[in-house]
CHARMM internal coordinates of N, CA and C (Angstrom, degrees):
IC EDIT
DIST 1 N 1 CA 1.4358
DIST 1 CA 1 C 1.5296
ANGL 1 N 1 CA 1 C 109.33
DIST 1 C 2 N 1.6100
ANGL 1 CA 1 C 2 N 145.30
DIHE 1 N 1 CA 1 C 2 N 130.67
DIST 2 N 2 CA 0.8437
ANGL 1 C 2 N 2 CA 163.88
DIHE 1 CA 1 C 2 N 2 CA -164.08
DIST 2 CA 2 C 1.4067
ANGL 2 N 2 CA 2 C 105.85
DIHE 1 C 2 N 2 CA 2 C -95.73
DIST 2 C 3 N 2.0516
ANGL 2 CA 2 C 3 N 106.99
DIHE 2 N 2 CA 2 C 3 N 124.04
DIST 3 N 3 CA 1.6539
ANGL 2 C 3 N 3 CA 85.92
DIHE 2 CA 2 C 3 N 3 CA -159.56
DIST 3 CA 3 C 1.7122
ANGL 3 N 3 CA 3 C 80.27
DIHE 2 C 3 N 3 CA 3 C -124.60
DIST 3 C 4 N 1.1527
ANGL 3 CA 3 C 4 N 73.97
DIHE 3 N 3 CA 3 C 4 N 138.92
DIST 4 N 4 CA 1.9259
ANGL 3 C 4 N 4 CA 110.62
DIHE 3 CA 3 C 4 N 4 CA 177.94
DIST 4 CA 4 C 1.5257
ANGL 4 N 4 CA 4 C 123.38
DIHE 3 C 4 N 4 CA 4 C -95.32
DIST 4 C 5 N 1.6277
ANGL 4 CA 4 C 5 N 106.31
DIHE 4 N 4 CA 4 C 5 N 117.84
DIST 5 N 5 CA 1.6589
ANGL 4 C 5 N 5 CA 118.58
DIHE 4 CA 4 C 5 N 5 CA 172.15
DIST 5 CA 5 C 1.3224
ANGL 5 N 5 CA 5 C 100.14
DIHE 4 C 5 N 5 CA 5 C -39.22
DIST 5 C 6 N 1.6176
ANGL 5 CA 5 C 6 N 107.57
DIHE 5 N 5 CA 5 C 6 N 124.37
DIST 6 N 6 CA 1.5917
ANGL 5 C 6 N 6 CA 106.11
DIHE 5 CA 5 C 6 N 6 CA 161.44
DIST 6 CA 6 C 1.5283
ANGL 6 N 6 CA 6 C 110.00
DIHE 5 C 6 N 6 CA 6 C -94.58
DIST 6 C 7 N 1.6359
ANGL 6 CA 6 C 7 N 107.73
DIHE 6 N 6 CA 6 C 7 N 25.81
DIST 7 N 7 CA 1.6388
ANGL 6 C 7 N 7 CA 99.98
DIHE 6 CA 6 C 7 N 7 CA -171.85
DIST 7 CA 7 C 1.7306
ANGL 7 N 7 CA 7 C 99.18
DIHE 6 C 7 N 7 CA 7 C -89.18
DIST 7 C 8 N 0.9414
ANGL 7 CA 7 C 8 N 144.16
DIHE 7 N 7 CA 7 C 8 N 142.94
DIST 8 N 8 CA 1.1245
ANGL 7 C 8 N 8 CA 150.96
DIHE 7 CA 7 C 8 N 8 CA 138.04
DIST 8 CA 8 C 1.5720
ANGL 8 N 8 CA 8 C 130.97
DIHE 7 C 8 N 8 CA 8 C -62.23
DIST 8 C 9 N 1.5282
ANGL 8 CA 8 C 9 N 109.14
DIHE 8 N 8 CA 8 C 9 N 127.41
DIST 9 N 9 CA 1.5646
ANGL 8 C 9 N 9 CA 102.29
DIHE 8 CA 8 C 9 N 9 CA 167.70
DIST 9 CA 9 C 1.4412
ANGL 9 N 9 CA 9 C 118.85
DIHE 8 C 9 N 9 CA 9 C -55.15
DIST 9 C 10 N 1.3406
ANGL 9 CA 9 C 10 N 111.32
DIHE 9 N 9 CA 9 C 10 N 143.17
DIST 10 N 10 CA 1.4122
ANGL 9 C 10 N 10 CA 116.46
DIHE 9 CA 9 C 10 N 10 CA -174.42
DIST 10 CA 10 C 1.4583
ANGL 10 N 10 CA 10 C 105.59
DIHE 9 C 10 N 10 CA 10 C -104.97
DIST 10 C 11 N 1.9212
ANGL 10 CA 10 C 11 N 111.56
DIHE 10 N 10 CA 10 C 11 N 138.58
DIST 11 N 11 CA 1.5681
ANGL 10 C 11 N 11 CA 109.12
DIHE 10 CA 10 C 11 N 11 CA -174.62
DIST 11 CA 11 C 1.1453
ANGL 11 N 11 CA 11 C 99.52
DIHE 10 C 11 N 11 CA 11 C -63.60
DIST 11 C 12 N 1.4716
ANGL 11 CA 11 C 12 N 120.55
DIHE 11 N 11 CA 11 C 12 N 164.86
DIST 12 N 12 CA 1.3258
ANGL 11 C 12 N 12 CA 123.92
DIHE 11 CA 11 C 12 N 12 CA 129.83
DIST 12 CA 12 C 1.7589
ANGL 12 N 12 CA 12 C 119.56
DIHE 11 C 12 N 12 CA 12 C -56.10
DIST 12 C 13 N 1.2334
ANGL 12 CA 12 C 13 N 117.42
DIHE 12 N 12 CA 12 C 13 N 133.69
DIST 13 N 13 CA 1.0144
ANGL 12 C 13 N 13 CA 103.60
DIHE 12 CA 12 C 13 N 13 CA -159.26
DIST 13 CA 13 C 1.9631
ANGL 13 N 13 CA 13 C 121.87
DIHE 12 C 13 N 13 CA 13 C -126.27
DIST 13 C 14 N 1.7603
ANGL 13 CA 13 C 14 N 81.92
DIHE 13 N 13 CA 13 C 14 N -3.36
DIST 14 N 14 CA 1.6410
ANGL 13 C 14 N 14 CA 99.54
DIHE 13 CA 13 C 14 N 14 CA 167.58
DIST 14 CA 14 C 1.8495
ANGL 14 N 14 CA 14 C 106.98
DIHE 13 C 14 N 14 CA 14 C -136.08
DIST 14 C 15 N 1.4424
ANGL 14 CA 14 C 15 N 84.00
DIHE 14 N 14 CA 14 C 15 N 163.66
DIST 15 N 15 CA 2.0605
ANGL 14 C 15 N 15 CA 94.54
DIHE 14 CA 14 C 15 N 15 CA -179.15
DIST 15 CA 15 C 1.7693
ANGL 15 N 15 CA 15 C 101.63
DIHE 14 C 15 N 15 CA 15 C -154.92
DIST 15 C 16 N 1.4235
ANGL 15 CA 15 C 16 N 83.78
DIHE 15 N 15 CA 15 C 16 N 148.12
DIST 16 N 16 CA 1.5225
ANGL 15 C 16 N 16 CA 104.35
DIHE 15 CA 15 C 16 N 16 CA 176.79
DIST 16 CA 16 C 1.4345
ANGL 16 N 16 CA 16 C 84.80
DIHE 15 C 16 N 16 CA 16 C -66.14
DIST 16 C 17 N 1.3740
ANGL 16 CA 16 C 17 N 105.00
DIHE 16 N 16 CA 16 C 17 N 157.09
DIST 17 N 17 CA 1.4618
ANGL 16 C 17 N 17 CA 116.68
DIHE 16 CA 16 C 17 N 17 CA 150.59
DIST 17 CA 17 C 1.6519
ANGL 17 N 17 CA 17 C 102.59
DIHE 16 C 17 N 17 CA 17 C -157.97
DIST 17 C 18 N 2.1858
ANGL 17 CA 17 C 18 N 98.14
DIHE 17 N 17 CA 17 C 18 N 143.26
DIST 18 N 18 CA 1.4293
ANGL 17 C 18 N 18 CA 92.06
DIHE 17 CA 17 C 18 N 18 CA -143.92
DIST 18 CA 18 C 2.1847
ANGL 18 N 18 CA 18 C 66.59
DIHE 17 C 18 N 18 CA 18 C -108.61
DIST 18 C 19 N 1.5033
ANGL 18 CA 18 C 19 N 120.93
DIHE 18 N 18 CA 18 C 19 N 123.94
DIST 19 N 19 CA 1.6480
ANGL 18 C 19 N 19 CA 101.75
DIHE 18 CA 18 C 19 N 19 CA -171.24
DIST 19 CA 19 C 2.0412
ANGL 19 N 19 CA 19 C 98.01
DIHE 18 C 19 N 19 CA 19 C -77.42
DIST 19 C 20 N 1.4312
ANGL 19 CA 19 C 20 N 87.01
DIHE 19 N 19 CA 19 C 20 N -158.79
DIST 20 N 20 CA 1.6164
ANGL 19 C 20 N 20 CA 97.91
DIHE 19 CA 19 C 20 N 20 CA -159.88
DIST 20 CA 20 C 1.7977
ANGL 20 N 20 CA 20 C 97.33
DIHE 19 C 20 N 20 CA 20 C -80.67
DIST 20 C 21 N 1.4735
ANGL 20 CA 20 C 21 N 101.07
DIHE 20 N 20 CA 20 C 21 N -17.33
DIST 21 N 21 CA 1.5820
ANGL 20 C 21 N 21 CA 97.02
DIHE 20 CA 20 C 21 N 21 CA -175.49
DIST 21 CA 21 C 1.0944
ANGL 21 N 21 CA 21 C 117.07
DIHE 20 C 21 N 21 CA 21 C -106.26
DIST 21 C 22 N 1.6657
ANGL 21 CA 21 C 22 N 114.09
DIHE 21 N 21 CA 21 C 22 N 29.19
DIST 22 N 22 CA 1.5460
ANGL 21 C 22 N 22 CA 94.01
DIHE 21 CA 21 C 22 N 22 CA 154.45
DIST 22 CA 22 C 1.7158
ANGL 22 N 22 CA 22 C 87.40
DIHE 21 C 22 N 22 CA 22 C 114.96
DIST 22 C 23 N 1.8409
ANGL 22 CA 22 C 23 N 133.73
DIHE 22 N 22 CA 22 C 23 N -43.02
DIST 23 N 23 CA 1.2888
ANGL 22 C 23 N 23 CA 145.44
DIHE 22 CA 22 C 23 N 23 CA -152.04
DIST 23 CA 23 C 1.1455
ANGL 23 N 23 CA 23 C 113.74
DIHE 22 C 23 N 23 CA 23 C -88.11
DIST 23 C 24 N 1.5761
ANGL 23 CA 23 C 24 N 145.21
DIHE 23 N 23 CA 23 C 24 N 131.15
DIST 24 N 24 CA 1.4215
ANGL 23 C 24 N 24 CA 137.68
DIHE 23 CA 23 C 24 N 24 CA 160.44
DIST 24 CA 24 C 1.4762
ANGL 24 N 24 CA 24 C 120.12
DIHE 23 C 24 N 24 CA 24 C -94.25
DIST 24 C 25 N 1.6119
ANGL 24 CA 24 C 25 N 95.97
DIHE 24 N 24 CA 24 C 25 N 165.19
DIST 25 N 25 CA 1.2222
ANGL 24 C 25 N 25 CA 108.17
DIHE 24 CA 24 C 25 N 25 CA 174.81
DIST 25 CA 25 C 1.4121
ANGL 25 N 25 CA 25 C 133.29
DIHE 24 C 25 N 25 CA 25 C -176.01
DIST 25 C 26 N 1.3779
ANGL 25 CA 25 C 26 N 106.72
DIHE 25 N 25 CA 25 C 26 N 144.12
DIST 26 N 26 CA 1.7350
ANGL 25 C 26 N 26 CA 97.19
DIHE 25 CA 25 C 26 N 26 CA -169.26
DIST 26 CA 26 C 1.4295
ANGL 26 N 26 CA 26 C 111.50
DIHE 25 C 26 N 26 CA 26 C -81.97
DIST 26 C 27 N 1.1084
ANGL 26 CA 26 C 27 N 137.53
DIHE 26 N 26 CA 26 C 27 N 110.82
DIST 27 N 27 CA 1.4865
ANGL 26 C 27 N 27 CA 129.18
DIHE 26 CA 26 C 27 N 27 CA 163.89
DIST 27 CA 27 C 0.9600
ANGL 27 N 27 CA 27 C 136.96
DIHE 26 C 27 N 27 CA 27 C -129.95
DIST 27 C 28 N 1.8854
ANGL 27 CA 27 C 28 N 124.22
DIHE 27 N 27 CA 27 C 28 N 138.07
DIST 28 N 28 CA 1.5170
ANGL 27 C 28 N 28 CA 116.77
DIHE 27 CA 27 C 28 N 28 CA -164.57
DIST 28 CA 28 C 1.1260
ANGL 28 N 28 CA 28 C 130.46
DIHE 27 C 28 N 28 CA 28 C -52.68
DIST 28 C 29 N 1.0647
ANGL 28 CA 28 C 29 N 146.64
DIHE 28 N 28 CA 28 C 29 N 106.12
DIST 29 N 29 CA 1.0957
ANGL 28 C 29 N 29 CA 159.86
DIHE 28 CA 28 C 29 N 29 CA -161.49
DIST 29 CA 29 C 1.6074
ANGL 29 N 29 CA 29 C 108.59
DIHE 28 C 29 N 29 CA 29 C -49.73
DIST 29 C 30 N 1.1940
ANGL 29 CA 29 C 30 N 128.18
DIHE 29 N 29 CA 29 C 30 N 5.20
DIST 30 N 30 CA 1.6471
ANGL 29 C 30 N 30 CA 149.02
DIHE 29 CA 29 C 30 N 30 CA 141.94
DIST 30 CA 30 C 1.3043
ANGL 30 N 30 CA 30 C 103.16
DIHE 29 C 30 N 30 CA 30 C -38.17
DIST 30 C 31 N 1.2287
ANGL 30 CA 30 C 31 N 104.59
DIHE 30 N 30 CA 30 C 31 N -60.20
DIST 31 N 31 CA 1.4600
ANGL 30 C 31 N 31 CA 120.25
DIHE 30 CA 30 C 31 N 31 CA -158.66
DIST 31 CA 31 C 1.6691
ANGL 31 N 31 CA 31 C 119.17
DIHE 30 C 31 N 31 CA 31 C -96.82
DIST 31 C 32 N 1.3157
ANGL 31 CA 31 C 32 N 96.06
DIHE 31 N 31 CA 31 C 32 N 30.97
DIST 32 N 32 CA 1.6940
ANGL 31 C 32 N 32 CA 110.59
DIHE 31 CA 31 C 32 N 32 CA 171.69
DIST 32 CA 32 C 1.4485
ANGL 32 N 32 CA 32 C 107.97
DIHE 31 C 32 N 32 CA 32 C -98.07
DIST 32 C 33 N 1.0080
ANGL 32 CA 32 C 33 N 138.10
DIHE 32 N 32 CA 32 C 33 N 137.68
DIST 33 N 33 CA 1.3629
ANGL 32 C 33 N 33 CA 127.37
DIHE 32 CA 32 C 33 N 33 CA 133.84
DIST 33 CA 33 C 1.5001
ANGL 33 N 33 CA 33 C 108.48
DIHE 32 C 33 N 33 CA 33 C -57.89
DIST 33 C 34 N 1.8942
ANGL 33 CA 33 C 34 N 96.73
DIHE 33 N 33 CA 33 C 34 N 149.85
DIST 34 N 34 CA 1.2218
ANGL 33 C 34 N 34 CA 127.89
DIHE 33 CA 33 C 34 N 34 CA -171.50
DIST 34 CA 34 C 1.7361
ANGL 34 N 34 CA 34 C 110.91
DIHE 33 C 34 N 34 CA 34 C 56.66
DIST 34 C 35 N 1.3959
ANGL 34 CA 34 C 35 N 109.83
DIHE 34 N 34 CA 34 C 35 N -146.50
DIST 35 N 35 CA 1.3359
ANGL 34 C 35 N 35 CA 135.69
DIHE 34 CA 34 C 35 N 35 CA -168.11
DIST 35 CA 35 C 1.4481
ANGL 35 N 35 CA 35 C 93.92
DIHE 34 C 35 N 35 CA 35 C -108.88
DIST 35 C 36 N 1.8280
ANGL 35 CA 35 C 36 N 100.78
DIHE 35 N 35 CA 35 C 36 N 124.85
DIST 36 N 36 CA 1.7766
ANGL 35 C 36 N 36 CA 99.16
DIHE 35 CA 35 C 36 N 36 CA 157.58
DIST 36 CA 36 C 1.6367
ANGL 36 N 36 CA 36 C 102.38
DIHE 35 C 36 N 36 CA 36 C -94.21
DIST 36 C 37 N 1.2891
ANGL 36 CA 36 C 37 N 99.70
DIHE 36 N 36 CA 36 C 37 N 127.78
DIST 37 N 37 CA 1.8209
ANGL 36 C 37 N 37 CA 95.44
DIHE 36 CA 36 C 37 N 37 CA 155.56
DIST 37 CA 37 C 1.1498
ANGL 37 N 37 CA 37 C 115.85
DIHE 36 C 37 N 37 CA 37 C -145.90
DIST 37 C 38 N 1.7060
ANGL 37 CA 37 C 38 N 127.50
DIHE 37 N 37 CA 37 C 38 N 61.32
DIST 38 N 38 CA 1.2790
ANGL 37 C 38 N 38 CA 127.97
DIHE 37 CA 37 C 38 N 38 CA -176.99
DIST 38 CA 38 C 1.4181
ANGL 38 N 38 CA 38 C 118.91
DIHE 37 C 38 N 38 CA 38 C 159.78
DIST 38 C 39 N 1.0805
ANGL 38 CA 38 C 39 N 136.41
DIHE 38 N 38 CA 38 C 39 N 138.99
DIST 39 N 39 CA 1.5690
ANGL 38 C 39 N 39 CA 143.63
DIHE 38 CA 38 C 39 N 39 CA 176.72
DIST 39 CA 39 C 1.4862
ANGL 39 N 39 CA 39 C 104.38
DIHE 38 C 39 N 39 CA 39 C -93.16
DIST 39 C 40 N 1.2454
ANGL 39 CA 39 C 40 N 103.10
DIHE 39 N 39 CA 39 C 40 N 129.03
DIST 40 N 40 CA 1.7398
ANGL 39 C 40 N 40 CA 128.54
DIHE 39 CA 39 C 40 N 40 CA -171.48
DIST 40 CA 40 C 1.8730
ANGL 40 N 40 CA 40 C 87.61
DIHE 39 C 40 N 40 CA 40 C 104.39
DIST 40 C 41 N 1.1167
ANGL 40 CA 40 C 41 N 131.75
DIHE 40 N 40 CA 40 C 41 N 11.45
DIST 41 N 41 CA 1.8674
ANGL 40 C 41 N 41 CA 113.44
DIHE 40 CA 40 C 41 N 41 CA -168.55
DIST 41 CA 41 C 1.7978
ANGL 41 N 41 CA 41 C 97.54
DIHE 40 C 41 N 41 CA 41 C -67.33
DIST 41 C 42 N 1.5052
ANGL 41 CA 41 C 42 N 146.59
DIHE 41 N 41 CA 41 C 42 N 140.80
DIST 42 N 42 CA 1.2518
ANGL 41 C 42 N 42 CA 118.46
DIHE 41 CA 41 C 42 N 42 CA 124.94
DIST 42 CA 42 C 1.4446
ANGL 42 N 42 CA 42 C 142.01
DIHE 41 C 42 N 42 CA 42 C -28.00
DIST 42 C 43 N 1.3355
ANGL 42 CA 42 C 43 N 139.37
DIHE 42 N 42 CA 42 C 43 N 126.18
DIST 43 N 43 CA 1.7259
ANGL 42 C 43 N 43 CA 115.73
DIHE 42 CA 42 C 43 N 43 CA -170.00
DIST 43 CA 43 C 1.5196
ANGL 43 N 43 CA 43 C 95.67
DIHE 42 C 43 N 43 CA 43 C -135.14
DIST 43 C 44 N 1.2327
ANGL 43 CA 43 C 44 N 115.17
DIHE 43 N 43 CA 43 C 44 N 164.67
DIST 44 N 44 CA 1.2656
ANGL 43 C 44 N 44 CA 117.45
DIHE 43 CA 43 C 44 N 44 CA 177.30
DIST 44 CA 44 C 1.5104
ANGL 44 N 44 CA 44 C 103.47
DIHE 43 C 44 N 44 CA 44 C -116.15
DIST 44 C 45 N 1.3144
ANGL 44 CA 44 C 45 N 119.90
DIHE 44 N 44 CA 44 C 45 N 140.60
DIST 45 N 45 CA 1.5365
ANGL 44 C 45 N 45 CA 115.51
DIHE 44 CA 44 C 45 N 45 CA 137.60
DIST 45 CA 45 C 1.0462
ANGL 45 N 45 CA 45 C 119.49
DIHE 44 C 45 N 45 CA 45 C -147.98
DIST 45 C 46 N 2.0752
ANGL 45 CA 45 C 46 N 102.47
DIHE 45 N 45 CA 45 C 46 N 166.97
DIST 46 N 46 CA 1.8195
ANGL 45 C 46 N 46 CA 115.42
DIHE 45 CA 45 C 46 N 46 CA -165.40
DIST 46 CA 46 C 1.3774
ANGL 46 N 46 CA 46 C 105.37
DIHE 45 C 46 N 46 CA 46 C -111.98
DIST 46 C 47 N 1.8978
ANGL 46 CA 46 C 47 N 114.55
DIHE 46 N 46 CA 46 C 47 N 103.00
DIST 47 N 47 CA 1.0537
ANGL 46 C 47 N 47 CA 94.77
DIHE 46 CA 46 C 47 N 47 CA 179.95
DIST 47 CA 47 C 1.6557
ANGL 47 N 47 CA 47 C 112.61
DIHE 46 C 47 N 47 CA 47 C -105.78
DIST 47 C 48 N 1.4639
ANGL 47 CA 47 C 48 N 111.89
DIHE 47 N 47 CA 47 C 48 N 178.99
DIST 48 N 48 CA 2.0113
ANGL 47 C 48 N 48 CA 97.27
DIHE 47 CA 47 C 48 N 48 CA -168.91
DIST 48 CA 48 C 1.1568
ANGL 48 N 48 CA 48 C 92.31
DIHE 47 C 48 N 48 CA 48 C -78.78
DIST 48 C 49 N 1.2899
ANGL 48 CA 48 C 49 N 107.38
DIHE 48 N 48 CA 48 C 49 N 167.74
DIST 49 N 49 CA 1.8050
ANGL 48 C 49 N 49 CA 139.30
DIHE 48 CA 48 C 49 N 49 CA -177.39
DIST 49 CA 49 C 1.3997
ANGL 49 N 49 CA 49 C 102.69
DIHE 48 C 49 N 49 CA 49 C 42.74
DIST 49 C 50 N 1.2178
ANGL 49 CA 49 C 50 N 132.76
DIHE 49 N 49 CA 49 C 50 N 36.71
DIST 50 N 50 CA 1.4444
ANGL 49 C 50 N 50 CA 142.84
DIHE 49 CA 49 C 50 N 50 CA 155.73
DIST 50 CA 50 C 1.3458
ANGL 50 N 50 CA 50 C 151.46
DIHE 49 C 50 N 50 CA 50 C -128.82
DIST 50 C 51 N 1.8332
ANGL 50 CA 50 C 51 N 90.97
DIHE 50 N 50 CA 50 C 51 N -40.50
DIST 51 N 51 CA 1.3763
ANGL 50 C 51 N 51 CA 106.21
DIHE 50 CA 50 C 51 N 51 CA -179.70
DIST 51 CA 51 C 1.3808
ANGL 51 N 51 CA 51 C 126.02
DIHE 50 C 51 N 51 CA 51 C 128.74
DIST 51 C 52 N 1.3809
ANGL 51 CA 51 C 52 N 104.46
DIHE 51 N 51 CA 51 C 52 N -165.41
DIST 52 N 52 CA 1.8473
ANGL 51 C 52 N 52 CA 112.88
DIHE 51 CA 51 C 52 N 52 CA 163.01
DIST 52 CA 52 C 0.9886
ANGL 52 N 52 CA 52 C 102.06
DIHE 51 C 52 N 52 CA 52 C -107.30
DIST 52 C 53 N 1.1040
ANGL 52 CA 52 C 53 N 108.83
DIHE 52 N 52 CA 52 C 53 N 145.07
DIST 53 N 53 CA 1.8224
ANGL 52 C 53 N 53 CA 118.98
DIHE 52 CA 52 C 53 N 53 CA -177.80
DIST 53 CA 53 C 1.6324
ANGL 53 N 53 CA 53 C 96.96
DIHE 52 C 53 N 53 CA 53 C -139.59
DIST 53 C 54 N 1.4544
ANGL 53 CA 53 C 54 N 109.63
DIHE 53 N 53 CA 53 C 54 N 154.50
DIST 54 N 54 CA 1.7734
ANGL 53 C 54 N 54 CA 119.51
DIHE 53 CA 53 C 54 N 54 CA 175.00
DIST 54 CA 54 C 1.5940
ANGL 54 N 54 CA 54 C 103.88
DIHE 53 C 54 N 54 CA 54 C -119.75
DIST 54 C 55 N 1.5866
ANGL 54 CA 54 C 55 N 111.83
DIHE 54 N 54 CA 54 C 55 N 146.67
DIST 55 N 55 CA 1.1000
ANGL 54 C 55 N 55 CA 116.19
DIHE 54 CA 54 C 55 N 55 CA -179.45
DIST 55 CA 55 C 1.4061
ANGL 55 N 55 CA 55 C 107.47
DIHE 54 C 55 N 55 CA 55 C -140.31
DIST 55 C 56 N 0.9308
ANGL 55 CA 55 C 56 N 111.36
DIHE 55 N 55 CA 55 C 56 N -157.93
DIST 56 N 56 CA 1.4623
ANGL 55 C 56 N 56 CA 126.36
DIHE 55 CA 55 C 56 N 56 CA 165.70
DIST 56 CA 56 C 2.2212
ANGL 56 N 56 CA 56 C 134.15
DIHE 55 C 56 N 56 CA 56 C -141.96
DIST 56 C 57 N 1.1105
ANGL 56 CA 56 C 57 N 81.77
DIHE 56 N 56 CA 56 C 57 N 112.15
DIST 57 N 57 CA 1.9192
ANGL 56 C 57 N 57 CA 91.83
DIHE 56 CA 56 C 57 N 57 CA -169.61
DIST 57 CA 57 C 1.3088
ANGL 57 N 57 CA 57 C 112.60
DIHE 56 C 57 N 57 CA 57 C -43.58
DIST 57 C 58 N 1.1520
ANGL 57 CA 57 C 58 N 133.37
DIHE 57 N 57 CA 57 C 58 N 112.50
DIST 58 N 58 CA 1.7954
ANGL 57 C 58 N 58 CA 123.02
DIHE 57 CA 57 C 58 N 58 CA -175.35
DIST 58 CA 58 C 1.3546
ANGL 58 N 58 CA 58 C 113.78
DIHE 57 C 58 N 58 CA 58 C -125.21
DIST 58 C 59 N 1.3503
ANGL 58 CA 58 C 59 N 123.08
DIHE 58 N 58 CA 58 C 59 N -1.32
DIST 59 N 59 CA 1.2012
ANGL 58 C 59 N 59 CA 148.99
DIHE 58 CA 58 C 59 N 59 CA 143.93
DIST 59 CA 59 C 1.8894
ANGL 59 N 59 CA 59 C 122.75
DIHE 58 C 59 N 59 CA 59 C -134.29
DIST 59 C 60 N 1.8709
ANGL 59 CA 59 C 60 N 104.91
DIHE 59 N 59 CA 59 C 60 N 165.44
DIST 60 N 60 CA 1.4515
ANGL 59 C 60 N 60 CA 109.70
DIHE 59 CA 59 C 60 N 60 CA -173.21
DIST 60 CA 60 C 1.4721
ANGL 60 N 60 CA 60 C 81.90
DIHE 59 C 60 N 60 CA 60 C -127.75
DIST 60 C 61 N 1.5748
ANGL 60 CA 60 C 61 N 137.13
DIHE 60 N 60 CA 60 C 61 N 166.83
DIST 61 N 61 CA 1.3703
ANGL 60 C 61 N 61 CA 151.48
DIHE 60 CA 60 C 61 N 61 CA 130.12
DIST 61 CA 61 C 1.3284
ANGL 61 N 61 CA 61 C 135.86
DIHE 60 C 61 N 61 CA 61 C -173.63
DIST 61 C 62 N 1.5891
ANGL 61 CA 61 C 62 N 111.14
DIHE 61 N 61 CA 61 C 62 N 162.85
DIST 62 N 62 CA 1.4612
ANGL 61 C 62 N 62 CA 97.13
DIHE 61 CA 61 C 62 N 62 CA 175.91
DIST 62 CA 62 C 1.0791
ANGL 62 N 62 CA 62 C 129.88
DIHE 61 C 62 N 62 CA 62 C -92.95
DIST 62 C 63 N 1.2096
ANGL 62 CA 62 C 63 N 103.98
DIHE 62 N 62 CA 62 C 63 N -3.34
DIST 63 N 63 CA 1.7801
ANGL 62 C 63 N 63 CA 132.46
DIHE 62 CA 62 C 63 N 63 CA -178.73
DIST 63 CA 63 C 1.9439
ANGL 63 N 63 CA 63 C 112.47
DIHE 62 C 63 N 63 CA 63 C -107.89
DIST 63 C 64 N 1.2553
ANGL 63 CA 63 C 64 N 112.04
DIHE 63 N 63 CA 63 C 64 N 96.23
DIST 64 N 64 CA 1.8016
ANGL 63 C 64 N 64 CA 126.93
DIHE 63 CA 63 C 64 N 64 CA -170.37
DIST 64 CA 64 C 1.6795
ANGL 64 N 64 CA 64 C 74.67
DIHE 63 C 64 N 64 CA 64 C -75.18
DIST 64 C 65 N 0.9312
ANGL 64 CA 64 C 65 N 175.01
DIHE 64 N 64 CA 64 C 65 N 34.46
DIST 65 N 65 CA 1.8517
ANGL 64 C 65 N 65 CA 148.99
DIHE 64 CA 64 C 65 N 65 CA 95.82
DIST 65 CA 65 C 1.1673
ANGL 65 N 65 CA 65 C 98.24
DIHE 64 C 65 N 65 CA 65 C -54.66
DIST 65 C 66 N 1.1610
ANGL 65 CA 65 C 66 N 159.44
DIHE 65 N 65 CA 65 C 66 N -45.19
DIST 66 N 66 CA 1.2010
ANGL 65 C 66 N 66 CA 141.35
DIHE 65 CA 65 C 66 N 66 CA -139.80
DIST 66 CA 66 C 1.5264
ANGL 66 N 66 CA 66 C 87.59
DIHE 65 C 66 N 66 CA 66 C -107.93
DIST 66 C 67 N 0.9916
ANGL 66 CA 66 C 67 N 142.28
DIHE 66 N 66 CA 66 C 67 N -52.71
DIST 67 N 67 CA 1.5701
ANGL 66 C 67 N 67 CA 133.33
DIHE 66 CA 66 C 67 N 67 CA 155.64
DIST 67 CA 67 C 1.6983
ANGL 67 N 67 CA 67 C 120.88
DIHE 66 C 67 N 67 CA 67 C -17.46
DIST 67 C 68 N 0.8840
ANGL 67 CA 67 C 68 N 122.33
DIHE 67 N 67 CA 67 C 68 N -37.31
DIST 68 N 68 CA 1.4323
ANGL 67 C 68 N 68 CA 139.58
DIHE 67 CA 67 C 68 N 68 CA -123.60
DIST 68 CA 68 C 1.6512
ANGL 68 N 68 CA 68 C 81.06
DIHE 67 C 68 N 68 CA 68 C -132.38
DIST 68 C 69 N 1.1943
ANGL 68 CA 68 C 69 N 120.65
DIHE 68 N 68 CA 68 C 69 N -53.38
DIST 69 N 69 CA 1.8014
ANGL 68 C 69 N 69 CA 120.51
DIHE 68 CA 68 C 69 N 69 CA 174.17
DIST 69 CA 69 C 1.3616
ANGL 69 N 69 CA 69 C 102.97
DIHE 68 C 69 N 69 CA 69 C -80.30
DIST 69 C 70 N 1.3528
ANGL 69 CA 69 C 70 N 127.19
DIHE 69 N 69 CA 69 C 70 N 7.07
DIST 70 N 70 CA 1.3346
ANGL 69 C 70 N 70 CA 108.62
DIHE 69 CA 69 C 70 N 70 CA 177.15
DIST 70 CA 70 C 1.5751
ANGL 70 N 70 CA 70 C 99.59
DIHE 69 C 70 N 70 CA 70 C -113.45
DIST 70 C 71 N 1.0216
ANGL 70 CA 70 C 71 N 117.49
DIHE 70 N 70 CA 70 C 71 N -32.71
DIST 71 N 71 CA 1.5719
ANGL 70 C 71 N 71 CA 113.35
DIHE 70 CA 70 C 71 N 71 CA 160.76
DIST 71 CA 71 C 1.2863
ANGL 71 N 71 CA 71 C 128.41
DIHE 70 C 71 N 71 CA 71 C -37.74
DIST 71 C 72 N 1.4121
ANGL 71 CA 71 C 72 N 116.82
DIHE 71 N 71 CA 71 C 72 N -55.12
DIST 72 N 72 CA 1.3276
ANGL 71 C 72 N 72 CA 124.50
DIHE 71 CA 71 C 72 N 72 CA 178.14
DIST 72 CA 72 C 1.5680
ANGL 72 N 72 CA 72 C 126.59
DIHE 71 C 72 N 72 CA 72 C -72.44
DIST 72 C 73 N 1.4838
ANGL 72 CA 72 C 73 N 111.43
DIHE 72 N 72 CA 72 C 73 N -25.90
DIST 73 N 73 CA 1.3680
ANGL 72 C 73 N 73 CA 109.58
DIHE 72 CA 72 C 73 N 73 CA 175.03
DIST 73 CA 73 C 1.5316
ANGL 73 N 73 CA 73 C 116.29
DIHE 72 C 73 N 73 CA 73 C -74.96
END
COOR INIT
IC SEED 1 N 1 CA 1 C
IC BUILD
């Protein structure tokens, strides 16, 4: 019998996002519309008392520090 990793790949599970006005932000990638699969993607999100807003992905991770150090450099 052939024995199989029960480990699973783990998502990435946060992304820079640079929005349309200029503002960043790290957000779980829950909270994207559609599928992320790529840096440069357009993304949408709906946040309350605001709306949908479009941005752009300029980082992917599972680690929001490493998000957060990539902003600043």
């Amino acid at each position: 019998m052939p024995c199989h990793s029960k480990r699973q790949k783990k998502e990435k599970a946060h992304a820079l996002v640079e929005f349309d006005d200029g503002t960043w932000s790290v957000i779980n990638t829950k909270k994207l519309e559609g599928s992320l699969m790529d840096k440069g993607q357009k993304v949408f999100v709906t946040w309350p008392n605001i709306g949908r807003i479009s941005g752009v992905v300029w980082a992917i991770s599972n680690l929001i520090t490493r998000l957060s150090d990539a902003h600043t450099k």
